[in-house]
C-alpha positions in Angstrom: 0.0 0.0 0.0 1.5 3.5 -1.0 1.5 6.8 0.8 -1.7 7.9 -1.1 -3.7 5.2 -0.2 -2.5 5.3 3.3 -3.9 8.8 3.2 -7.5 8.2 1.6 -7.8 5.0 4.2 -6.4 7.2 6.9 -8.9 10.5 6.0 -12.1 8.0 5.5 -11.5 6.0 8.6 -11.2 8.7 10.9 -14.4 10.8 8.7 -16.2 7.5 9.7 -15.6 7.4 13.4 -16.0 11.3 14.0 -19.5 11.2 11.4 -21.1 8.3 13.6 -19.8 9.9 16.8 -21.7 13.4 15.5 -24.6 11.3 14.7 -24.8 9.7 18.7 -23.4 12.8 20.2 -26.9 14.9 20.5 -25.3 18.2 21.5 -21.9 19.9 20.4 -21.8 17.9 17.1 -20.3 20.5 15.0 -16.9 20.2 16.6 -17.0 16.6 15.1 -18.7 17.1 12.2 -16.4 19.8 11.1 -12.8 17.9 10.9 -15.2 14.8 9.4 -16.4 16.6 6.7 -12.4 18.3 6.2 -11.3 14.4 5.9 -13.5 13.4 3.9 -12.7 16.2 1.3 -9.5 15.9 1.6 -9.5 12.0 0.8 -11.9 12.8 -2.2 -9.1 15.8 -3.1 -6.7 12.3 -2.9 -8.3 10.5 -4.7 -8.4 12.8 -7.9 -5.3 13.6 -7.4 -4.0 9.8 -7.4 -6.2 9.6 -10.8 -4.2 12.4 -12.3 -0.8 11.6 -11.3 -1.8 8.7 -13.5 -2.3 10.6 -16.9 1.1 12.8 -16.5 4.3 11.9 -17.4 6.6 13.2 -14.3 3.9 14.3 -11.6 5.3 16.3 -8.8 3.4 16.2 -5.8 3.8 19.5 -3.9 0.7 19.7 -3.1 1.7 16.7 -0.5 3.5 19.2 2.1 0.5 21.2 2.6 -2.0 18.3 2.6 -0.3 15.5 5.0 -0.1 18.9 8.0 -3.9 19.5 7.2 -4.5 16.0 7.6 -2.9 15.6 10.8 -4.5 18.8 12.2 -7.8 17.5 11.2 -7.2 14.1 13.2 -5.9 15.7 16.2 -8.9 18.1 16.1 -11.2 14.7 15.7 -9.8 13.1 18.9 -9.6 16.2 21.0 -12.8 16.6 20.1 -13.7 12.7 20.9 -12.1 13.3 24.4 -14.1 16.1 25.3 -17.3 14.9 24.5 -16.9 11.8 26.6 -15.7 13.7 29.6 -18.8 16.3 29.1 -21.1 13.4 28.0 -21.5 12.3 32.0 
């Protein structure tokens, strides 16, 4: 598995488990819907990206540096997110 699919897997996974979180969550959902919905764009944004790299002769992927930080920020905003619901939840 490359680094792009490792992304898209990463980026849906963690869209998954923040969306069905915002869905049981009744109050405060945007702070989990939010990075959910930036993951999931972001793996969609991979995925046509992956599709073009395909139909260029030498494609250079800068667009990497400012995408794999976004990602990460977006995870870290999921679980921060996921703690503090839990702790607010009882």
């Amino acid at each position: 598995m490359n680094l792009e699919q490792q992304i898209v897997v990463a980026c849906v996974g963690c869209a998954l488990v923040l969306g069905i979180r915002a869905i049981l969550l009744p109050n405060k959902r945007w702070r989990l819907i939010i990075p959910a919905a930036a993951l999931s764009l972001l793996a969609i944004y991979e995925l046509a990206m992956d599709h073009w790299e395909k139909t260029v002769r030498a494609a250079i992927r800068l667009d990497m540096f400012l995408e794999i930080p976004l990602i990460a920020v977006f995870i870290l905003w999921g679980v921060v997110a996921l703690v503090y619901s839990r702790s607010t939840e009882k």
